[in-house]
N, C-alpha and C positions, 0 to 999 in steps of 0.2 A: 526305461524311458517311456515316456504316454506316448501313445501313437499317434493323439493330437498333436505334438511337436515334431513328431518325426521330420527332420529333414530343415525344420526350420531355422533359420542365419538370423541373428549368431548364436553358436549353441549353445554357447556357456550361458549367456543368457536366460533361454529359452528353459536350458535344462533346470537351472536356479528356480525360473519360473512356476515348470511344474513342479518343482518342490515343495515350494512353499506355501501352491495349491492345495497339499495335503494336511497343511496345518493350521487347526483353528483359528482366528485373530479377531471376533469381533472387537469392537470396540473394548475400552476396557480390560479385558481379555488380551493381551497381547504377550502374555508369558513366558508360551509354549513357543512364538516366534522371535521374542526375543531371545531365549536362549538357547535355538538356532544360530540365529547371528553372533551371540557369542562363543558359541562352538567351533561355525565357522571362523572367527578369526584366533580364535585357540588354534585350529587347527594351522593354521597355515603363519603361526609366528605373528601375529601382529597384536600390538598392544591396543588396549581401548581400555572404554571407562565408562560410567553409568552415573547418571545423577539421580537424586531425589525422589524422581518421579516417574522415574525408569527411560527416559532417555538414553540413548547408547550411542557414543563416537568408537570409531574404529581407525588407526591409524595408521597411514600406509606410507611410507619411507619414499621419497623419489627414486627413479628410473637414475643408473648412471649417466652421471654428466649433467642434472637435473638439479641438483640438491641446494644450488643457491636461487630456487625460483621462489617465490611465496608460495605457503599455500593458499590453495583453495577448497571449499566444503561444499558436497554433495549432498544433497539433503533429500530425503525420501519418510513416506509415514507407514508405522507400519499394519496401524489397524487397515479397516475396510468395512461396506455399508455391509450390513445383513439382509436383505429381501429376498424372498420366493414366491413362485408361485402358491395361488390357495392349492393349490393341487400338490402340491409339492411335500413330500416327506422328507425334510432335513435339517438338522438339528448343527449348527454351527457353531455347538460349543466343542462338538467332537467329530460332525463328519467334515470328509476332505472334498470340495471342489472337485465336480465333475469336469475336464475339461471333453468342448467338443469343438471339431474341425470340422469349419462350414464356408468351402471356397477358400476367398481371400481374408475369410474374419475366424478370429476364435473367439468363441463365448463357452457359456457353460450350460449345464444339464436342468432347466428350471432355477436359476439360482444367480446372485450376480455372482462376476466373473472374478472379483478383486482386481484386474487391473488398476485401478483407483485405489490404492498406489502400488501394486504386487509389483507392477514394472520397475517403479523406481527403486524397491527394491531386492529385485532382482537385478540391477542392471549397479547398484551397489555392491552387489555380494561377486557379480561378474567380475568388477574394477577390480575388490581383492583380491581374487582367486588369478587372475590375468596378468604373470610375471613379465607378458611379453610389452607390454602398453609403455611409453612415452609419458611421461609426467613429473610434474613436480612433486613437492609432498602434498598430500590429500588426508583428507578429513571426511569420513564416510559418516554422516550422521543420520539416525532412524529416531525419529520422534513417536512420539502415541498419541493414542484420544483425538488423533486429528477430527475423526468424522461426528463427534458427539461432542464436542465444546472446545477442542484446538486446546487441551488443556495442557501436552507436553509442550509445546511451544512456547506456551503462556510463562509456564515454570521451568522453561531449560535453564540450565545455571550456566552462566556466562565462558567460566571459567572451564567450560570444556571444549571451548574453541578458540583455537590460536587464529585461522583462518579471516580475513576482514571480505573476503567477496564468498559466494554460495552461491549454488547453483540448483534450484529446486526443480526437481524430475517429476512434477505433481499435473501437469499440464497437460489439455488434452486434444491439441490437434499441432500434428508435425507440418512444420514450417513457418509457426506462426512463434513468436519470440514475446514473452508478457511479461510488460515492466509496471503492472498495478493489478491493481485488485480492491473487490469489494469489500465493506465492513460490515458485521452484523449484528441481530441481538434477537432475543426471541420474546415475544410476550405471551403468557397463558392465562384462559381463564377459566374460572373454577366454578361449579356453584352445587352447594351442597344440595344432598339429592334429599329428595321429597316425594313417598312411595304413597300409593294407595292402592287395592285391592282390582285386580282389574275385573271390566263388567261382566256378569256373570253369563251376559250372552252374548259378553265377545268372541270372536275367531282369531285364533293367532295367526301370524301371518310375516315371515319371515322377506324380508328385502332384501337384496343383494345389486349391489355395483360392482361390476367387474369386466377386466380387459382392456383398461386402461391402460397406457404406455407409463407414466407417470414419468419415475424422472429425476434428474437433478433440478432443485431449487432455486437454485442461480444460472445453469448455463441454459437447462430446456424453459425457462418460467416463460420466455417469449415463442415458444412454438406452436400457443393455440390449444393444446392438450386438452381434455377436462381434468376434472375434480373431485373427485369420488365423492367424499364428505361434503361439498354445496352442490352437488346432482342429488343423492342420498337427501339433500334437505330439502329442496325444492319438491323431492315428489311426498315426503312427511307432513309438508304442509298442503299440499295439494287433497292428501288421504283424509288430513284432517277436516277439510270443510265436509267430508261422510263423516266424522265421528270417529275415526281412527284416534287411538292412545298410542301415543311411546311407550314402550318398556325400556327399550337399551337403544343405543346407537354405538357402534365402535369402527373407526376407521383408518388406516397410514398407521405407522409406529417410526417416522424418524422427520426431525424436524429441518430435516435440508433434501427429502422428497418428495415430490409431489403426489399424493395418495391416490393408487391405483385400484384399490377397492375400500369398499363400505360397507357395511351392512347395518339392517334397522330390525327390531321386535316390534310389530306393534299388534294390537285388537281394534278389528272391525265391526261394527253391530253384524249380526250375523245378514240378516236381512238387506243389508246394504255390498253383501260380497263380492256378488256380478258388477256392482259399480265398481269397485273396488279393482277387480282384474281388469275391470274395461281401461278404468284411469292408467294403470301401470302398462298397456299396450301401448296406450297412445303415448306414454311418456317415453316410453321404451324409441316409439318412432321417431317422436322429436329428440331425443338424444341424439340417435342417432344420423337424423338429418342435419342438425346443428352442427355434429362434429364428423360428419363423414370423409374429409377430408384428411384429419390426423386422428382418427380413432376407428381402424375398420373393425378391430375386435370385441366394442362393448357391447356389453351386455343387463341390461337393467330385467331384473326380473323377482317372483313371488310365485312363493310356495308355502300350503298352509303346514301349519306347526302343531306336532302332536304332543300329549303330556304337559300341557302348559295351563290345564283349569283354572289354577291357583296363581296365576301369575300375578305379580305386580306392575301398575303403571305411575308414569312419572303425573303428578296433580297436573291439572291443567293449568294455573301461573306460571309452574317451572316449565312445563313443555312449549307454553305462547314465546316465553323469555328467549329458549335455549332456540329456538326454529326461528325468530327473529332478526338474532342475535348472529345465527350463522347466514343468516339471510344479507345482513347490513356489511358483514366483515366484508370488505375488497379481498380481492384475490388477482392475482398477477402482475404488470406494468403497472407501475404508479409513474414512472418520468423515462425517457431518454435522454440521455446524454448530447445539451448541445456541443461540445467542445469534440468529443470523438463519435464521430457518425459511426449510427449502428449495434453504438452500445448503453445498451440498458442501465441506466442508474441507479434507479429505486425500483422496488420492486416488494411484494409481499405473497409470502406462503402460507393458507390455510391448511396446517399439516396433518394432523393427527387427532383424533379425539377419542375416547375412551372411556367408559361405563362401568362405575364399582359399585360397592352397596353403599360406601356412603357418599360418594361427589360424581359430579363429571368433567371431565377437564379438558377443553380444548386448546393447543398447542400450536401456536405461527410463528414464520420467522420473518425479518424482516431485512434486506439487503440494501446498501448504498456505497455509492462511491462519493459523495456529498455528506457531509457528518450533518450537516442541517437539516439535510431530507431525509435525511436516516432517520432521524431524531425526530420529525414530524412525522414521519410513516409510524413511526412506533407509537406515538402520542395518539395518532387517529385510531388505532388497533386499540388502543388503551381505552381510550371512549367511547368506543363502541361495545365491550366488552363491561364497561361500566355503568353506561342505559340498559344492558340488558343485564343487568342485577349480578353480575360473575363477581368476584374477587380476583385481581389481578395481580399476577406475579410478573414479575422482567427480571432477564438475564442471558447468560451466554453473549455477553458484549464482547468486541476483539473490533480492532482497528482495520482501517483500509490501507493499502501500501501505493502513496504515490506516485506515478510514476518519474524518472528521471531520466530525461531522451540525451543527457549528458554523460551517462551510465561509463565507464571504463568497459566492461564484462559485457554491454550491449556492442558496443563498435566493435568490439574483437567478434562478438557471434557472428554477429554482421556480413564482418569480411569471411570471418572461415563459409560460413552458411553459401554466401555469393560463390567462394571459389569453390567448393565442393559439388553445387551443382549450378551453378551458372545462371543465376536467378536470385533477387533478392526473396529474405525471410520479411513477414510480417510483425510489424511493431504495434502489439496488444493491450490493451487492457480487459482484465476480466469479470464478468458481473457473477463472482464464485468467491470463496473462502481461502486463499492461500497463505503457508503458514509464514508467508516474507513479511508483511506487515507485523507482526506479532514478533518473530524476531528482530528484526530492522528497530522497534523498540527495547525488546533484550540488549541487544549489543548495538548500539548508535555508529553509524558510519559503515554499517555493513551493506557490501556494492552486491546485488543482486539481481539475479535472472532467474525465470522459469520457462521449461518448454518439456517436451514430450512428446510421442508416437500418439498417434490417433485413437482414440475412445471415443465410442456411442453411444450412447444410454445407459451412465453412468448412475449409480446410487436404484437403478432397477437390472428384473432378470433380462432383459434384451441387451447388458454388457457387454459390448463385444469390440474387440481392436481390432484394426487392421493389418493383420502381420508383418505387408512391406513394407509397411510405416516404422516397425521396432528395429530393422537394421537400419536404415536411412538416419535416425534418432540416435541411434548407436555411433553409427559415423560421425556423423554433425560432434555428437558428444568428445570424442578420441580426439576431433580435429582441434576443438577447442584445449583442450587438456593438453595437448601437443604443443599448441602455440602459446599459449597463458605464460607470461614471463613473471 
């Protein structure tokens, strides 16, 4: 057992947990974890099944005295985000999650944590393996590709679930009960790259943004954070009134995080150097003053570059286009919600961007719980990326899940929630991706909840839960399952 878990309730849990810590799962990638989970219920006598697209139900027979209850379906995903530190050596197609025990949080070693969603399923794999539990028949289902386009969801085939209510474990603060969620879509923009020799008496001169919290792109997109890739641009253009050239820019690699580093190539006239570090000091300070409040660890900085004589830079039409262009994109809050105080509606991520020899592509997403301002945040992204000369792509579209304060599966958490701890839970909606929308259209009339133990700085390496929060989550859980008629 990890000595990070030692001792921690519930074990079965817990132990599941670190297990599955050890197994690769990016996105895509979910092979090696899937056929754990079907190991696990080989092992232990329970039948399951697999559709199309690698979705897996597992199905688990009522507790005696049970078996005329409906069922219900547990739902959990089983990829997870991939980020690390730059510092960080780790390869997630094959190493395992370092776990570390820090107080009352575990996160991991440089790396995210996978709770998002290793809880849910782990806390799946527990319900099988826990002959001693209360319940009806159940329906343990593990989707894929949640975190790169919700694509198992999209394509689960109906017909693997008897179940009409579900209960999704994707959520990420305990006590709080969320009956909606955001919809989203991504737009990118492309523009083919246009080299030229760079000057022969320029100085290379490497950029870097980092230390960024960064983040998930829907729940952290209101906490004020920076930006890596529009800080990165702002001082690009700034260099450029000395005559600094682009070579590269590359920044973020996932379009539902908010990009925690950046880095730029560029050539300075040589003569202009000292300007050149002076500007990146002072830029360095105003970043820092700007965001001192939720960024104590950035770091804006330059170092010259050896070996680069021969280098290429971007023409200057394509470098005015491209530094304009990230210039104009919005980034973060576009609306709040008048209807539910406090919650975010619209919203926009500048995510990623990326330098090949032939294009360069930058990658946003865009969030709503409004299909109308979804649809116009998108449009505005779209225009902007189309004054500045890009070619635009769109996609990764998936619905929002209304909510329903009429809910069956809400009033029962409700009441267990109250009598368990003598205090009511909160009724949510969330400005994030959950895969209830998406199925709620798969199978029509399917009654739904999500909730879960506490996660912080999900989709980055500062991942970390709160451990007293997974028993509490665990109880809540059993109470429900117990009472669910």
């Amino acid at each position: 057992m990890s000595e990070a878990i030692a001792g921690l309730k519930p074990e079965l849990l817990w132990r599941y947990f670190a297990e599955i810590a050890r197994i690769p799962r990016p996105s895509r990638h979910e092979e090696k974890i899937a056929a754990y989970v079907l190991d696990a219920a080989k092992e232990l006598g329970l039948p399951t099944a697999q559709d199309g697209c690698g979705n897996i139900v597992v199905k688990k027979p009522a507790s005696p005295g049970r078996d005329k209850v409906r069922s219900i379906c547990l739902q959990a995903h089983l990829d997870m985000i991939c980020e690390k530190n730059a510092d960080k050596r780790h390869d997630f197609l094959k190493d395992s999650i370092e776990l570390v025990r820090k107080g009352a949080m575990l996160t991991a070693n440089g790396t995210t944590l996978g709770a998002d969603n290793g809880v849910g399923v782990a806390t799946n794999l527990a319900i099988m393996a826990d002959r001693s539990l209360v319940h009806g028949p159940l329906e343990l289902l593990f989707t894929v590709d949640e975190e790169t386009g919700l694509t198992g969801a999209k394509n689960l085939d109906p017909a693997l679930l008897e179940s009409r209510t579900l209960l999704n474990l994707d959520s990420e603060e305990e006590g709080a009960l969320y009956v909606g969620c955001a919809g989203a879509r991504d737009t990118v923009g492309r523009w083919q790259m246009a080299h030229e020799s760079a000057p022969a008496s320029g100085v290379a001169l490497q950029l870097l943004v980092k230390g960024l919290k960064g983040g998930h792109s829907g729940l952290d997109i209101d906490r004020g954070g920076g930006n890596a890739i529009k800080m990165m641009n702002r001082a690009v253009l700034k260099l450029s009134g000395i005559g600094a050239r682009l070579s590269s820019i590359n920044g973020g690699n996932m379009r539902n995080a908010i990009p925690r580093e950046c880095g730029a190539l560029l050539f300075i006239p040589k003569e202009r150097l000292d300007e050149a570090m002076a500007l990146v000091r002072e830029l360095n300070a105003t970043f820092r003053a700007e965001l001192s409040s939720v960024e104590p660890d950035l770091l804006f900085s330059m170092t010259e570059q050896g070996g680069t004589e021969k280098g290429r830079v971007l023409e200057p039409p394509l470098q005015q286009k491209l530094c304009l262009t990230i210039s104009a994109l919005p980034h973060g809050v576009l609306n709040m919600s008048a209807a539910i105080p406090g919650l975010v509606e619209t919203s926009t991520n500048v995510a990623a961007i990326a330098t090949t020899g032939n294009a360069i592509e930058l990658v946003t997403s865009q969030r709503g719980s409004v299909a109308s301002r979804l649809t116009e945040a998108g449009e505005s992204v779209e225009a902007v990326f189309e004054l500045g000369g890009a070619t635009v792509e769109t996609g990764g579209r998936y619905p929002g899940w209304r909510p329903n304060l009429d809910s069956p599966v809400l009033k029962l958490a409700k009441a267990c929630y109250g009598s368990l701890y003598g205090k009511d839970a909160e009724v949510r909606a969330i400005h994030a991706g959950l895969e209830c929308g998406i199925i709620g259209e798969r199978i029509p009339g399917m009654d739904m909840l999500s909730f879960g133990p506490t996660v912080e700085g999900a989709h980055s390496p500062d991942e970390r839960i709160h451990i007293e929060t997974v028993a509490r989550f665990w109880d809540f859980l059993l109470e429900i399952l117990k009472s669910f008629e």
